[in-house]
C-alpha positions in Angstrom: 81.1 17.2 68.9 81.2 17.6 72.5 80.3 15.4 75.7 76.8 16.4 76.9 75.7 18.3 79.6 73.2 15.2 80.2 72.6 11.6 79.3 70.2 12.1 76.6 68.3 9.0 78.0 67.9 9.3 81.6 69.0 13.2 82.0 71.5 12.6 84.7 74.4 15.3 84.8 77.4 13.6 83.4 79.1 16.3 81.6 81.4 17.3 84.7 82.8 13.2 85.2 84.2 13.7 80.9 87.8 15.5 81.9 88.4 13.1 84.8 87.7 9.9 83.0 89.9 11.1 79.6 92.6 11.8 82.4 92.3 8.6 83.9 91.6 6.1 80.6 94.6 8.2 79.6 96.9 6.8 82.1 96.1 3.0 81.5 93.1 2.6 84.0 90.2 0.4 82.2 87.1 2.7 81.2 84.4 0.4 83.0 86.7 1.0 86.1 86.7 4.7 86.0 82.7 4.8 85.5 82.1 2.8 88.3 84.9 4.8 90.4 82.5 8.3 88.8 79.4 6.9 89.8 78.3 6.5 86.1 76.4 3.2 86.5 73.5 3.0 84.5 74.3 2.0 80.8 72.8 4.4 78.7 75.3 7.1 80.6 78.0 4.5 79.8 77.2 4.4 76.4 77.9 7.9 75.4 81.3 7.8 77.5 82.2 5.0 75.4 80.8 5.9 71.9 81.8 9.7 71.9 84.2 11.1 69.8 85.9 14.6 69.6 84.9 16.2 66.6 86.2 19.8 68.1 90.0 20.0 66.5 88.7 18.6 63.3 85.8 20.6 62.9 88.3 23.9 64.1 90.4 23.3 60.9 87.1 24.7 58.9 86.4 28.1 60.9 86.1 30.7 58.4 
């Protein structure tokens, strides 16, 4: 639903880097670029950058 607060693998902090590299893979700037630029270089990290998905506006819709 939401980014981590930590890579589930290694436990590095990478919940802070998620609004800056939306922002950036937002404006046309490649995503590996922007993880190396956020010092996101190991690949489990990477992975959940690339593989998340936000669930929070569809999941929203069904608050009671």
């Amino acid at each position: 639903m939401i980014i981590p607060i930590r890579c589930y693998t290694c436990g590095k902090p990478i919940g802070q880097h998620w609004d800056e590299y939306q922002k950036e893979v937002k404006k046309g700037t490649k995503p590996g670029t922007v993880m190396d630029k956020l010092g996101l270089d190991r690949y489990c990290c990477r992975s959940i950058f690339l593989t998340h998905i936000d669930m929070t506006e569809r999941v929203g819709k069904f608050k009671k």
